[in-house]
C-alpha positions in Angstrom: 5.9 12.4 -23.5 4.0 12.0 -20.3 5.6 10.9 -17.1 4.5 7.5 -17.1 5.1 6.4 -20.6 8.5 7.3 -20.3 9.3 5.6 -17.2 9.6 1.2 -17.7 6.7 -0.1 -16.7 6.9 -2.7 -14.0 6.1 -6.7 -14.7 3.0 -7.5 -14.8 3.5 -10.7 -15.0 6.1 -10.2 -12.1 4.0 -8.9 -9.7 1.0 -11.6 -9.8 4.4 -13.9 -8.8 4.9 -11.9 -6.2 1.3 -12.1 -5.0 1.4 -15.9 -5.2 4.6 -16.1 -3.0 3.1 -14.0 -0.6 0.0 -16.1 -0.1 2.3 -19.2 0.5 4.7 -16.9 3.1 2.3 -14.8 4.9 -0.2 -18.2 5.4 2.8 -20.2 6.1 4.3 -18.5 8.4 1.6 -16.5 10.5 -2.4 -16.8 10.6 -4.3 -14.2 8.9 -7.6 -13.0 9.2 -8.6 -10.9 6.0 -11.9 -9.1 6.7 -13.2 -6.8 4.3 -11.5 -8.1 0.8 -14.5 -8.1 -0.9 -14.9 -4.1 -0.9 -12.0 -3.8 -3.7 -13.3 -3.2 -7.2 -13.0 -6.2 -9.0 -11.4 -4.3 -11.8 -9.5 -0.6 -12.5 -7.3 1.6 -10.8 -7.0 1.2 -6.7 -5.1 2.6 -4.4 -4.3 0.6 -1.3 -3.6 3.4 1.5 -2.0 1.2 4.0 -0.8 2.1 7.9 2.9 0.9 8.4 4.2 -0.3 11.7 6.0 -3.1 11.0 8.3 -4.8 8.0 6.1 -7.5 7.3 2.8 -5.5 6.7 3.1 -4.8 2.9 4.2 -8.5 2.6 1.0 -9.3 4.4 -0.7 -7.0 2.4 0.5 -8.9 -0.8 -0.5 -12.3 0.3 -4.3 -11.3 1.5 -5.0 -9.1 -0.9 -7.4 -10.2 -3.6 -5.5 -8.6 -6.3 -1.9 -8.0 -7.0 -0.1 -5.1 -5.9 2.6 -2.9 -7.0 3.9 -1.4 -3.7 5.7 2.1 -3.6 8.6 0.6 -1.4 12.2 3.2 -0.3 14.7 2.7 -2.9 17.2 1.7 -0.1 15.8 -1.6 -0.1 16.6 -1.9 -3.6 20.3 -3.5 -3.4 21.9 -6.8 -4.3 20.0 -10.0 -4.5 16.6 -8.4 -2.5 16.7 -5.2 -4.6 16.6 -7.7 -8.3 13.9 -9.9 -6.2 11.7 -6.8 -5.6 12.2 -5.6 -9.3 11.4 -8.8 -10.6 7.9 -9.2 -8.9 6.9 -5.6 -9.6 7.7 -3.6 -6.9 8.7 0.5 -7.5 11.6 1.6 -5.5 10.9 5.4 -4.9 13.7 8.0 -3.4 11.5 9.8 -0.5 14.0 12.9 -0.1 13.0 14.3 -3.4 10.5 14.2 -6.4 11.1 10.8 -8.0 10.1 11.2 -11.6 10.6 7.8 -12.3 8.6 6.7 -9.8 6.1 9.0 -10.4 6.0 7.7 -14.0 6.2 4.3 -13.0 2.9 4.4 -10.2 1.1 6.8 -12.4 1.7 4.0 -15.2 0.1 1.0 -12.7 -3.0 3.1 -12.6 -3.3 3.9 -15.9 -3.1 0.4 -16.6 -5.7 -0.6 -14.3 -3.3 -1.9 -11.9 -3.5 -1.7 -8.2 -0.6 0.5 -6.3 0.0 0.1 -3.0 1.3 2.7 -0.5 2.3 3.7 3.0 1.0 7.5 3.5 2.6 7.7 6.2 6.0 8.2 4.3 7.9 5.7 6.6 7.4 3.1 9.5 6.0 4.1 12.7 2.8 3.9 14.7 0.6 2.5 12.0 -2.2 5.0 12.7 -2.2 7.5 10.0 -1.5 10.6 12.6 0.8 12.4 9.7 0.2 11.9 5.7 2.5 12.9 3.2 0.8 14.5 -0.1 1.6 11.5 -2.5 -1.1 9.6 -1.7 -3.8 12.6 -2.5 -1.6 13.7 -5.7 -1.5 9.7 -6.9 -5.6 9.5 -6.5 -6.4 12.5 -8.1 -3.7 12.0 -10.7 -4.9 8.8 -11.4 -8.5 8.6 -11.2 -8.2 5.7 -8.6 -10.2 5.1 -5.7 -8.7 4.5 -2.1 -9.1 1.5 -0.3 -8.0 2.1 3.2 -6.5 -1.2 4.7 -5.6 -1.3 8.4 -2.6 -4.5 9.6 -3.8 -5.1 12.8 -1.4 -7.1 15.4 1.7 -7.3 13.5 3.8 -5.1 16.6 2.0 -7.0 19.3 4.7 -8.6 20.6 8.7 -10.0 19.3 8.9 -13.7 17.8 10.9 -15.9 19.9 13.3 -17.2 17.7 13.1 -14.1 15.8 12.7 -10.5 17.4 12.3 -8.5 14.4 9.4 -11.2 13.2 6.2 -11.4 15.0 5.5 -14.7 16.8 5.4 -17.8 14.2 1.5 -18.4 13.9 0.5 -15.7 15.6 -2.6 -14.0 13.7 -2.3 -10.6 11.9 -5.5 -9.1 10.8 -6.1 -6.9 7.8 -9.1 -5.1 7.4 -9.9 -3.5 4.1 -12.1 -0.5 3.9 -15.0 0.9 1.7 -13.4 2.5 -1.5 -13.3 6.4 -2.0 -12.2 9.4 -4.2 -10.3 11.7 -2.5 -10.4 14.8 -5.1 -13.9 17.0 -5.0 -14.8 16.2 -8.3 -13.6 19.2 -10.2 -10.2 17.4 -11.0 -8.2 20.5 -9.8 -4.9 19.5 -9.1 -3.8 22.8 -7.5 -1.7 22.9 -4.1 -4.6 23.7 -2.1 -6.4 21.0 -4.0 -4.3 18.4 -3.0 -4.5 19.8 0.8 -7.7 19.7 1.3 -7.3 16.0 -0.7 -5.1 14.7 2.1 -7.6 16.4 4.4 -10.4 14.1 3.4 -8.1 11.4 3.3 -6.7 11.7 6.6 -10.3 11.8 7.9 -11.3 8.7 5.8 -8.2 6.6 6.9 -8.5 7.5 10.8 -12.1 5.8 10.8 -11.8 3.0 8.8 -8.6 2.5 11.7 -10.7 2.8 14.6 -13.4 0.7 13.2 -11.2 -1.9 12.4 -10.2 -1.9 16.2 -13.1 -2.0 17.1 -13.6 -5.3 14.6 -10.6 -7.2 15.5 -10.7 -6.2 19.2 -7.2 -4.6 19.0 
């Protein structure tokens, strides 16, 4: 039995929910300014690489992005009435202090499916700019056979809401840039340590420009 058949697959059914809630949050409550959407396949397994700088960027992500999108998101957000939410539209809580096999099942399952699966390489929140990549993103695309899309929140740190610090401002815009799609492996389908290196290598490399030219874009 393979890793991803035996681990539940997430709702499909869920997650396009969770897309549409997203559009009416994320447009509601801030301006965005989607550049770019049009480079996702239309169809297959994607993986959004997404820099991570603030709380509301994979929401954002999930409202703009053209399809719906099973985000890798730390399990300790999974509890009480927000953990059932996240479940219920598709989300995959993961443990990041050790090999999650059931996440690992689970994401490998999106993909095989066709699905998009969304995650921070980064590992965790900080500057958003893609200085230091964790190996899951290289081991998911090779794994998986699934493109990257590199996708860039621009604007979401600027500055603190008024009424709400943690928020940015009400209305303010938040731009998301989406990036040309690319295979991270070499073509050989080695899976190997030093595959995977020199995986996140190219990936690194990939994600760092599609960030700087989407500063360069926005003007951020």
């Amino acid at each position: 039995m393979t890793a991803s058949s035996a681990a539940p697959a997430p709702s499909e059914k869920g997650v396009e929910v969770g897309r549409r809630i997203g559009v009416g949050l994320m447009y509601g409550l801030w301006k965005p300014r989607v550049l770019g959407a049009w480079r996702v396949p239309a169809t297959g397994p994607v993986i959004y690489a997404v820099n991570h700088a603030h709380n509301i960027d994979g929401p954002m992500v999930m409202g703009v992005a053209p399809r719906p999108t099973h985000f890798l998101i730390k399990k300790e957000a999974f509890v009480g009435p927000l953990g059932r939410f996240l479940t219920g539209i598709g989300q995959l809580p993961v443990d990041r202090h050790s090999a999650d096999r059931t996440a690992i099942g689970q994401a490998l399952g999106v993909l095989a499916d066709g699905g998009v699966l969304g995650i921070f390489p980064e590992g965790t929140r900080g500057e958003g700019d893609f200085a230091s990549l964790r190996a899951g993103l290289a081991y998911f695309a090779v794994r998986g056979g699934a493109p990257i899309v590199p996708v860039a929140v621009l604007g979401s740190t600027d500055r603190p809401g008024r009424l709400i610090k943690a928020l940015p401002p009400l209305r303010s815009r938040v731009d998301v840039v989406f990036g040309d799609p690319f295979e991270a492996g070499d073509g050989s389908g080695r899976r190997t340590r030093k595959a995977l290196d020199e995986a996140t290598e190219r990936i690194q490399k990939q994600l760092t420009a599609h960030l700087e030219n989407a500063r360069r874009l926005t003007g951020r």
